[in-house]
C-alpha positions as CSV (number, residue, x, y, z in Angstrom):
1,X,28.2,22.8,0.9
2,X,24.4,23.3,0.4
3,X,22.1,20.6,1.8
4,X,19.1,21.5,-0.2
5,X,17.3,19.1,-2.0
6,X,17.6,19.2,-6.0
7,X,14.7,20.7,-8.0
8,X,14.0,17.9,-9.6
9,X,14.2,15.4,-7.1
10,X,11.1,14.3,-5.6
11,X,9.9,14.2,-1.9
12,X,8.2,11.0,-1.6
13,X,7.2,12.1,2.4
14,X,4.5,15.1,1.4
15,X,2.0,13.1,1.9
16,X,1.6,9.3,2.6
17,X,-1.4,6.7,2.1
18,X,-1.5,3.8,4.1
19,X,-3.9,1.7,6.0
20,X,-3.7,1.6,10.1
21,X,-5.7,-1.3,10.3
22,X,-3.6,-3.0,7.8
23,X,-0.3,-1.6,9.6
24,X,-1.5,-3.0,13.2
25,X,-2.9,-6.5,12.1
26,X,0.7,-6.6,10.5
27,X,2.3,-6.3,13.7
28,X,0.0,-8.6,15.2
29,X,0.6,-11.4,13.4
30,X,4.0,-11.0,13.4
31,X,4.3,-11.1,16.9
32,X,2.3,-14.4,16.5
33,X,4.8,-15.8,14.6
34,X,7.9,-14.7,16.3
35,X,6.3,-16.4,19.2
36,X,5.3,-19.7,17.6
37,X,8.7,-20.1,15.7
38,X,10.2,-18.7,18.4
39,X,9.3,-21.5,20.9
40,X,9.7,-24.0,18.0
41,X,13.3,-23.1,17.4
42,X,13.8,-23.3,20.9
43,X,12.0,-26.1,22.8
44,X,11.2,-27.8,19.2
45,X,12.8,-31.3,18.5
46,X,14.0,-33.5,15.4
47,X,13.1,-31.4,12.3
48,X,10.7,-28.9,14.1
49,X,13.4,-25.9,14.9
50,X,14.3,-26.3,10.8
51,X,10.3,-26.2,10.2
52,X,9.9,-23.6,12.5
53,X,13.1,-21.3,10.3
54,X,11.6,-22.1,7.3
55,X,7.8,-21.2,7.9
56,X,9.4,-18.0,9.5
57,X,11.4,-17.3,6.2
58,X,8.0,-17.7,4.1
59,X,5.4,-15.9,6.4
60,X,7.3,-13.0,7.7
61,X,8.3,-11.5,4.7
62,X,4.5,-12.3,3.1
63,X,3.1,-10.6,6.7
64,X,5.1,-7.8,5.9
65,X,4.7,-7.1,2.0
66,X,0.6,-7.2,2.9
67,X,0.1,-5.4,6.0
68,X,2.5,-3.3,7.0
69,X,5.0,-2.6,3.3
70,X,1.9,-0.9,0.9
71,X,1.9,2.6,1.4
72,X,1.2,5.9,-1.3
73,X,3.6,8.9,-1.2
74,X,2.6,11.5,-3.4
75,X,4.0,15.3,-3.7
76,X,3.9,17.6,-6.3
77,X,5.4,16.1,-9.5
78,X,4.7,12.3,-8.7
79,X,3.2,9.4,-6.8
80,X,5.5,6.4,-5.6
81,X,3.0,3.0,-5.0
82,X,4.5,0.6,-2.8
83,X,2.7,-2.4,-3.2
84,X,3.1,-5.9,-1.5
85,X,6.0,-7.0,-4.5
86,X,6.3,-4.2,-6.8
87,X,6.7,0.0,-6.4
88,X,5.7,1.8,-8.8
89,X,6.2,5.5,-9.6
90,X,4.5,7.7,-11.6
91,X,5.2,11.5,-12.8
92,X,1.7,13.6,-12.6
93,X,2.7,13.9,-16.4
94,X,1.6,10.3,-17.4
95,X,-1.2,9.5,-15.4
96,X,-4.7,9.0,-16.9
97,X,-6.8,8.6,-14.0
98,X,-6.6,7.9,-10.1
99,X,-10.2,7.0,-9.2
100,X,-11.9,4.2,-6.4
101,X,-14.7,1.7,-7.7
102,X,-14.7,-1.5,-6.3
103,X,-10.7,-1.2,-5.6
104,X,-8.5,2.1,-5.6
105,X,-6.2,2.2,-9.0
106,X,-4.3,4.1,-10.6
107,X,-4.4,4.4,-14.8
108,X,-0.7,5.1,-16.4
109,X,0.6,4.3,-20.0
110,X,-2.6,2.3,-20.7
111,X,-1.8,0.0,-18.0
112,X,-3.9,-0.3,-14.4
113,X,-2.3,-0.2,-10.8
114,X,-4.0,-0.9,-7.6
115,X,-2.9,0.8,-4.6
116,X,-2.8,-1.3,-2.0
117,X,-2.9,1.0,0.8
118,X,-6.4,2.5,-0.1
119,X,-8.9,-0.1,0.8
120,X,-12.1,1.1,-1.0
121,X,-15.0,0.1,1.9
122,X,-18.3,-0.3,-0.3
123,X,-20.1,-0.1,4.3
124,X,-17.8,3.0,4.9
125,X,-18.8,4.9,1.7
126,X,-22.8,3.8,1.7
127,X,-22.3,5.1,6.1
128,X,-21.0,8.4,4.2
129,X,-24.1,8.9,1.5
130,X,-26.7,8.3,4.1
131,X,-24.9,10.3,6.5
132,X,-25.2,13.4,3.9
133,X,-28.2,12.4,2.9
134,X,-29.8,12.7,6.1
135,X,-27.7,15.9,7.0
136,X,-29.2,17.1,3.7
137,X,-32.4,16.8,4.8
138,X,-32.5,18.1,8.1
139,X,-30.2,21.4,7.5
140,X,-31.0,22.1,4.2
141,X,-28.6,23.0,0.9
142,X,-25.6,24.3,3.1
143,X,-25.3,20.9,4.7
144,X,-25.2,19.1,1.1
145,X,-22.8,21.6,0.0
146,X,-19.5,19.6,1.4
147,X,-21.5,16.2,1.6
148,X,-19.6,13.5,4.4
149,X,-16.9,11.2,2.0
150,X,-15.3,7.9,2.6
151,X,-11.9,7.5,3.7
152,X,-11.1,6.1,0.3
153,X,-12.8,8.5,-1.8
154,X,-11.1,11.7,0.5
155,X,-8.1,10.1,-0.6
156,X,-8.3,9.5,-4.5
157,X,-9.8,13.3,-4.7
158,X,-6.3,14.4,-2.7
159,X,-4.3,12.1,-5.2
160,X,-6.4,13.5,-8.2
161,X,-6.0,17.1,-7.2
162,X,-2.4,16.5,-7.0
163,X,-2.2,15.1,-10.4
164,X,-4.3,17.7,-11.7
165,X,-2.1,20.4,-10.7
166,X,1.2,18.4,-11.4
167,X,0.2,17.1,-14.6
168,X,1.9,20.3,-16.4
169,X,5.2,20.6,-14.1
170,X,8.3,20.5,-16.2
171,X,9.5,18.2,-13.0
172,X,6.5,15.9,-13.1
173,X,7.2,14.8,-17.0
174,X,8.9,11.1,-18.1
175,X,7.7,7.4,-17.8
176,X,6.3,5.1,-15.1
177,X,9.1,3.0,-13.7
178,X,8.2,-0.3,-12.1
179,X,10.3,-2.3,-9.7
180,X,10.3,-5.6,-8.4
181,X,10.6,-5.7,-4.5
182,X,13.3,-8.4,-4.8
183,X,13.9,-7.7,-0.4
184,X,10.5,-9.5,-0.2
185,X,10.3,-12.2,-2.9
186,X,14.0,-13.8,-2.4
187,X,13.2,-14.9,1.4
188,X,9.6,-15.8,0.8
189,X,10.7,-17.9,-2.3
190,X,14.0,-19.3,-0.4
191,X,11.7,-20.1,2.7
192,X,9.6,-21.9,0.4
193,X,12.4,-23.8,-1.5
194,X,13.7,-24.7,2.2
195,X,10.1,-26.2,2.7
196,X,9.9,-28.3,-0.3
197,X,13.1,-29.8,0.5
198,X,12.5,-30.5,4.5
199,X,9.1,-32.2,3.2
200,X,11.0,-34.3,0.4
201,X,13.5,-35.4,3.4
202,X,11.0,-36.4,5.8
């Protein structure tokens, strides 16, 4: 039996898009709450251990979708955006335009999606213009030619190469499909639920 992978089904791990900062102040803070929970659960009395499970239910699936969950895997006939409660994936074929302003987004079937995992820095990419600018100046043309880019920007001009070259692919045609990340949103709303009925009980 062949293990090769179909022709038509996409490799989401070619490339992935995510923030480090964003991944370590995830893991962070949820070591802060394990521990604060953690000892309410065990040393807590009355209500506090059923506080404690509840505020765990609500924050450590929120910590997660935020920080650590939004990621961009692209290859060569599509992108798949995993943001904080919704992925999103789009064949080359139907994107518009993948470009960074104020936010990174993504333009698809006349509607916009941010991606998450690209934090556009207005400090980093202003560092990057005076940086060529100044290399400009002191080494002439040859230093303007590949001018210093922001981490952002380096990434939306992978993302719209790709698309560029993918948007013709027979494998990179059909329709954005959206899905809801129910993994995250039924414990962060049951946590919340919980919550509202500890408080009402007090």
């Amino acid at each position: 039996m062949s293990s090769q992978q179909h022709p038509e089904e996409p490799a989401y791990d070619d490339r992935v898009y995510r923030s480090p900062m964003a991944v370590v102040t995830g893991v962070l803070l949820l070591a802060l709450i394990a521990w604060l929970c953690g000892d309410a659960l065990v040393r807590g009395a009355g209500n506090a251990p059923w506080f404690a499970a509840a505020i765990a239910l609500v924050t450590v699936p929120l910590t997660v979708a935020f920080t650590i969950r939004p990621a961009v895997f692209a290859n060569a006939d599509r992108m798949r955006v995993r943001n904080p409660f919704r992925v999103i994936e789009l064949p080359w074929g139907a994107v518009d335009v993948v470009r960074a302003g104020y936010s990174a987004e993504v333009l698809a079937e006349g509607s916009k999606y941010q991606l998450w995992s690209i934090p556009v820095s207005l400090r980093d990419r202003k560092k990057a213009n005076r940086q060529s600018a100044r290399g400009a100046a002191t080494a002439g043309a040859a230093a303007s030619a590949e001018p210093r880019r922001a981490q952002a920007d380096q990434a939306i001009d992978e993302l719209r190469e790709l698309a560029e070259r993918g948007a013709s692919r027979a494998a990179a045609q059909g329709g954005v499909r959206v899905r809801w990340s129910y993994e995250i949103l039924a414990p962060a709303v049951l946590g919340a639920v919980f919550l509202i009925v500890l408080f009402a009980l007090r």
